[in-house]
N, C-alpha and C positions, 0 to 999 in steps of 0.2 A: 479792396480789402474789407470794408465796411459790410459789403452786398456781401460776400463770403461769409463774414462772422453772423450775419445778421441771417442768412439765409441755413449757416448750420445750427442755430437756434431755434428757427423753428423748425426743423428735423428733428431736434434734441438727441443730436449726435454728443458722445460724449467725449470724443478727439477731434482733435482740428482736420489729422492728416492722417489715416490709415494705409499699412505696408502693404501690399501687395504680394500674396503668396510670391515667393524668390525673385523679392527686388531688384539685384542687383540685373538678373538675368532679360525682367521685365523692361526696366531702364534701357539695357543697350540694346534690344532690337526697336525700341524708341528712338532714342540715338540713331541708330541703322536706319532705319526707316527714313528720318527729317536727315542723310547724308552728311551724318557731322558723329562720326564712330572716332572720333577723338576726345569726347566726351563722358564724361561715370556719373551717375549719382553722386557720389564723392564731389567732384568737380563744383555743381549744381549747385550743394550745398556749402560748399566756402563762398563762390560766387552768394548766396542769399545772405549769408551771416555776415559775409564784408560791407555788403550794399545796407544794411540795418546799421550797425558798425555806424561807419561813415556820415549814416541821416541823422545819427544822435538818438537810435530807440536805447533804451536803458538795457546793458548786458543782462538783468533776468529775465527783461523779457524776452529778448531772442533768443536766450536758453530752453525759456519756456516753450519757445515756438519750434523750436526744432532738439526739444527731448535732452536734452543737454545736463545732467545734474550732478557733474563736477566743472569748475571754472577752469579747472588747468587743462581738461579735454578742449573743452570749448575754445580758450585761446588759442588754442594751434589751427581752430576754422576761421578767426578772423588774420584776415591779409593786409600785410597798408602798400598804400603809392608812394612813390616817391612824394608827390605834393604833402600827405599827411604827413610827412615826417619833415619838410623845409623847415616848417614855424621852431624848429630844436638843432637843426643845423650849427648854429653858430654855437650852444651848449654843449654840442659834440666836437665842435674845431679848436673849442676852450679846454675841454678836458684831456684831450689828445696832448694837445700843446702843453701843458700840466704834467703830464704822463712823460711827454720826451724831452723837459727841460734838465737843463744841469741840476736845479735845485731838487727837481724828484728823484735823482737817483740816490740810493741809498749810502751813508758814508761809510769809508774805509777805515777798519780800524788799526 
């Protein structure tokens, strides 16, 4: 990533990643090509923003990196694992239990 950033600087490129006249189209005979036509641009990019996600880069910057400039778009590119979501399990088996006991339900008048 470094060789990349450092290499479109001295280009003096003024985007990281330029579209391709009709990307979507460009993408899947990409896809077609390397035998994996189960695959979209789309896909690609949840895949990049989970994997940032996950490593701990800061949500503006992976907004930044992938053009992103509403947070409530952007959350629906990042995906969790099951693993990411263990460490809150037990706060989710507390609440539940909370939710279906006798004392939560509401009283009768």
């Amino acid at each position: 990533m470094k060789t990349l950033l450092r290499d479109l600087k001295k280009t003096r490129k003024e985007w990281i990643f330029e579209f391709p006249f009709q990307p979507s189209r460009r993408w899947q005979q990409f896809f077609t090509k390397l035998n994996l036509c189960h695959l979209t641009f789309h896909c690609t990019r949840v895949t990049f923003v989970s994997r940032l996600h996950r490593a701990g880069v800061p949500r503006e910057i992976v907004m930044r990196l992938v053009n992103h400039a509403n947070e409530l778009i952007h959350r629906i590119y990042e995906r969790e694992k099951v693993d990411d979501l263990l460490p809150w399990r037990g706060k989710v088996d507390k609440a539940m239990n909370m939710a279906f006991s006798p004392q939560a339900s509401p009283k009768k008048k």
